[in-house]
C-alpha positions as CSV (number, residue, x, y, z in Angstrom):
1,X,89.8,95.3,77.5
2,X,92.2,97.9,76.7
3,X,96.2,97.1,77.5
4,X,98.3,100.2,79.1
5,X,100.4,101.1,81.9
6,X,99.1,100.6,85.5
7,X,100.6,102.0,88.5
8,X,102.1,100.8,91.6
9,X,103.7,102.0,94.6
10,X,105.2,100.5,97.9
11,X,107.3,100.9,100.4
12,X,110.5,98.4,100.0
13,X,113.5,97.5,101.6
14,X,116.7,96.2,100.2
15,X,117.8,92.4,101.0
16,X,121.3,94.1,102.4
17,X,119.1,95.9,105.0
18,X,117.3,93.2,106.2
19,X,120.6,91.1,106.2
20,X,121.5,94.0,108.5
21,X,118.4,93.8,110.6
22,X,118.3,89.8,111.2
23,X,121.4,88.3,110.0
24,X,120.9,84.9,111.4
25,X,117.6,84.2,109.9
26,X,118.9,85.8,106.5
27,X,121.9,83.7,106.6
28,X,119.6,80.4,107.1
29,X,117.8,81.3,104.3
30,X,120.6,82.2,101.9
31,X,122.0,78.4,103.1
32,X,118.1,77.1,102.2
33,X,118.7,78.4,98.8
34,X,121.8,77.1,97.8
35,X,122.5,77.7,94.5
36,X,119.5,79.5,94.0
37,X,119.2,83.4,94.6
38,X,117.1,85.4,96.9
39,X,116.0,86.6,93.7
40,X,115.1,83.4,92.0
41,X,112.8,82.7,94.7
42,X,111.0,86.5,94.5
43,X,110.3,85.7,91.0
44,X,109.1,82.2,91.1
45,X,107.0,83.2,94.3
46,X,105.5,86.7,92.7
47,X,104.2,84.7,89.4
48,X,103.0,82.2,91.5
49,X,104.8,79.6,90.7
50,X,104.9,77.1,93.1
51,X,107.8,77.6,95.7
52,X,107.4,74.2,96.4
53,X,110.2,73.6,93.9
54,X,113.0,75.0,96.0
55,X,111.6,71.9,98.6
56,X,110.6,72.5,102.0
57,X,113.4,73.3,104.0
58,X,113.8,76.6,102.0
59,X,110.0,77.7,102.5
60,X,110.4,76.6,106.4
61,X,113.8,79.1,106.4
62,X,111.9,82.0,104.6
63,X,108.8,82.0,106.8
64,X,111.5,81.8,110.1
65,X,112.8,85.0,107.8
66,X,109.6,86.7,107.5
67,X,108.5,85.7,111.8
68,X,112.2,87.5,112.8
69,X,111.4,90.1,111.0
70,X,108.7,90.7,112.7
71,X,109.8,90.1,115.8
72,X,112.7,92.3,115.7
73,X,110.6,94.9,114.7
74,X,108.1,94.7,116.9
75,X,108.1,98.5,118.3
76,X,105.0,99.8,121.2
77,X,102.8,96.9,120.0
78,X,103.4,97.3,115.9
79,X,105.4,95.5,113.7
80,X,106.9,95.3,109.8
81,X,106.5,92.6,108.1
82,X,107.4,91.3,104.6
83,X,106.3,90.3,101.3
84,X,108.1,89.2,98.1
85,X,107.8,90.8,95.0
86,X,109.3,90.9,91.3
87,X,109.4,93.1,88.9
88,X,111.3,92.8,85.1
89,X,111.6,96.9,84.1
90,X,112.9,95.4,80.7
91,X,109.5,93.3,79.9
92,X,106.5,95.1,81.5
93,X,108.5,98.8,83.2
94,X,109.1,101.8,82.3
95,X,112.5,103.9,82.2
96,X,111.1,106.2,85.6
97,X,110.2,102.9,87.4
98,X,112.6,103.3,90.8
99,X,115.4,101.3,90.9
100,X,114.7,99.4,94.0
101,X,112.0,97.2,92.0
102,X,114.0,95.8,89.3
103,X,113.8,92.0,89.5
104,X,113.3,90.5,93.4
105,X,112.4,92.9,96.1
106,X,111.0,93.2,99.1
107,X,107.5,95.1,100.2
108,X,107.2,96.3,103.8
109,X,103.8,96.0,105.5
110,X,103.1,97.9,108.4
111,X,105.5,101.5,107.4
112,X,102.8,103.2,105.7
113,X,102.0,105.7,108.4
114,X,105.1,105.4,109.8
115,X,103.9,103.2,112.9
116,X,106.4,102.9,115.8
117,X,108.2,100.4,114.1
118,X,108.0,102.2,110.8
119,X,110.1,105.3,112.3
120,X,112.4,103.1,114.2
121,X,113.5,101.4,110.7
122,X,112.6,104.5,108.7
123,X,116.1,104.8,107.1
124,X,116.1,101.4,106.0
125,X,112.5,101.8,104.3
126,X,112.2,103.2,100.7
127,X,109.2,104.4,98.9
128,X,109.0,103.2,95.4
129,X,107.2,103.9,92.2
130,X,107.1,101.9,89.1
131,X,104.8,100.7,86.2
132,X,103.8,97.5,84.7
133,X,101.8,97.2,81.3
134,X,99.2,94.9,80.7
Protein backbone atom coordinates (compact mmCIF):
# COMPACT_ATOMS: atom_id res chain seq x y z
CA UNK A 1 0.00 0.00 0.00
CA UNK A 2 1.03 3.33 -0.94
CA UNK A 3 2.13 5.98 2.03
CA UNK A 4 0.83 9.75 1.54
CA UNK A 5 -0.95 12.40 3.22
CA UNK A 6 -4.62 11.71 4.40
CA UNK A 7 -6.98 14.34 5.41
CA UNK A 8 -8.90 15.22 8.40
CA UNK A 9 -11.22 17.74 9.61
CA UNK A 10 -13.22 18.47 12.94
CA UNK A 11 -14.67 20.72 14.76
CA UNK A 12 -12.53 21.46 18.15
CA UNK A 13 -12.56 23.39 21.06
CA UNK A 14 -9.71 24.66 23.15
CA UNK A 15 -9.14 23.26 26.87
CA UNK A 16 -9.36 27.22 28.08
CA UNK A 17 -12.91 27.19 26.63
CA UNK A 18 -14.10 24.32 28.19
CA UNK A 19 -12.39 25.40 31.48
CA UNK A 20 -14.68 28.37 30.79
CA UNK A 21 -17.70 26.27 30.18
CA UNK A 22 -17.44 23.79 33.34
CA UNK A 23 -14.73 24.89 35.61
CA UNK A 24 -15.51 22.60 38.41
CA UNK A 25 -15.27 19.37 36.52
CA UNK A 26 -12.10 20.78 34.57
CA UNK A 27 -10.52 21.72 37.77
CA UNK A 28 -11.13 17.97 39.24
CA UNK A 29 -9.65 16.69 36.41
CA UNK A 30 -6.57 18.98 36.20
CA UNK A 31 -6.20 17.78 40.24
CA UNK A 32 -6.68 13.91 38.82
CA UNK A 33 -3.66 14.56 36.74
CA UNK A 34 -1.32 15.85 38.88
CA UNK A 35 1.81 16.22 37.39
CA UNK A 36 0.63 15.04 34.31
CA UNK A 37 -0.86 17.43 31.53
CA UNK A 38 -4.21 17.49 29.88
CA UNK A 39 -2.01 16.91 27.10
CA UNK A 40 -0.19 13.88 28.26
CA UNK A 41 -3.38 12.19 28.63
CA UNK A 42 -4.79 13.27 24.84
CA UNK A 43 -1.76 11.63 23.60
CA UNK A 44 -1.53 8.46 25.60
CA UNK A 45 -5.43 8.05 25.04
CA UNK A 46 -5.39 8.88 21.00
CA UNK A 47 -2.59 6.08 20.42
CA UNK A 48 -4.36 3.98 22.52
CA UNK A 49 -2.29 3.44 25.03
CA UNK A 50 -3.86 2.39 27.91
CA UNK A 51 -5.12 5.34 30.14
CA UNK A 52 -5.16 2.99 32.77
CA UNK A 53 -1.66 4.32 33.64
CA UNK A 54 -2.69 7.60 35.01
CA UNK A 55 -4.90 5.09 37.66
CA UNK A 56 -8.46 5.26 38.12
CA UNK A 57 -9.34 8.31 39.83
CA UNK A 58 -8.07 10.36 36.76
CA UNK A 59 -10.28 8.23 34.18
CA UNK A 60 -13.41 8.56 36.81
CA UNK A 61 -12.57 12.71 36.76
CA UNK A 62 -12.43 12.82 32.86
CA UNK A 63 -15.58 10.90 32.24
CA UNK A 64 -17.39 13.33 35.08
CA UNK A 65 -15.54 15.96 32.58
CA UNK A 66 -16.95 14.59 29.47
CA UNK A 67 -20.92 13.94 31.38
CA UNK A 68 -20.75 17.98 32.51
CA UNK A 69 -20.02 18.76 29.34
CA UNK A 70 -22.79 17.39 28.18
CA UNK A 71 -24.96 18.37 30.49
CA UNK A 72 -24.27 21.96 30.39
CA UNK A 73 -24.69 21.87 26.97
CA UNK A 74 -27.61 20.26 26.74
CA UNK A 75 -29.75 22.95 24.55
CA UNK A 76 -33.87 21.95 23.08
CA UNK A 77 -32.99 18.18 23.60
CA UNK A 78 -29.18 18.20 21.91
CA UNK A 79 -26.03 18.18 23.32
CA UNK A 80 -21.99 18.46 22.64
CA UNK A 81 -19.97 16.10 23.70
CA UNK A 82 -16.26 15.44 23.69
CA UNK A 83 -13.46 13.35 22.46
CA UNK A 84 -9.71 13.41 22.87
CA UNK A 85 -7.49 13.68 20.17
CA UNK A 86 -3.58 14.22 19.38
CA UNK A 87 -1.87 15.26 16.73
CA UNK A 88 2.33 15.82 16.41
CA UNK A 89 2.43 18.45 13.12
CA UNK A 90 6.32 17.93 13.49
CA UNK A 91 6.12 13.84 12.86
CA UNK A 92 3.08 13.01 10.66
CA UNK A 93 1.57 17.25 9.76
CA UNK A 94 1.94 19.45 7.42
CA UNK A 95 2.88 23.36 7.66
CA UNK A 96 -1.16 24.33 6.61
CA UNK A 97 -2.39 21.91 9.33
CA UNK A 98 -4.54 24.51 11.71
CA UNK A 99 -3.06 25.32 14.80
CA UNK A 100 -5.71 24.12 17.10
CA UNK A 101 -4.54 20.34 16.47
CA UNK A 102 -1.01 20.49 17.43
CA UNK A 103 -0.36 17.95 20.20
CA UNK A 104 -3.72 17.33 22.65
CA UNK A 105 -7.03 18.65 21.58
CA UNK A 106 -10.35 18.33 21.88
CA UNK A 107 -13.15 17.14 19.09
CA UNK A 108 -16.73 18.32 19.60
CA UNK A 109 -19.51 15.84 18.63
CA UNK A 110 -22.79 17.10 18.11
CA UNK A 111 -21.75 20.97 16.35
CA UNK A 112 -21.68 19.72 12.95
CA UNK A 113 -25.04 21.21 11.79
CA UNK A 114 -24.92 23.64 14.26
CA UNK A 115 -27.69 21.82 16.60
CA UNK A 116 -29.14 24.07 19.28
CA UNK A 117 -26.40 23.46 21.35
CA UNK A 118 -23.95 23.95 18.56
CA UNK A 119 -25.13 27.74 18.05
CA UNK A 120 -25.43 28.36 21.73
CA UNK A 121 -21.48 27.50 22.03
CA UNK A 122 -20.70 28.45 18.40
CA UNK A 123 -17.97 30.96 19.40
CA UNK A 124 -16.24 28.55 21.42
CA UNK A 125 -16.29 25.87 18.54
CA UNK A 126 -13.45 25.89 15.81
CA UNK A 127 -13.40 24.10 12.55
CA UNK A 128 -10.02 22.54 11.88
CA UNK A 129 -8.11 21.10 9.01
CA UNK A 130 -4.92 19.19 9.11
CA UNK A 131 -2.98 16.21 7.65
CA UNK A 132 -1.34 13.19 8.81
CA UNK A 133 0.95 10.88 6.53
CA UNK A 134 0.97 7.35 6.57
Amino acid sequence: MGMGYAPNAAYVMTWDDIKAIVPDAAQQFEDALGEDTVEAYCRAYNFEETAEEFGEEVGRAFDALVAAFERITETSGASLSLELGYHDINDNGDRYDSTEVCGGFFFVEGAEALTPAGERFKDHIHFAQWVEFG
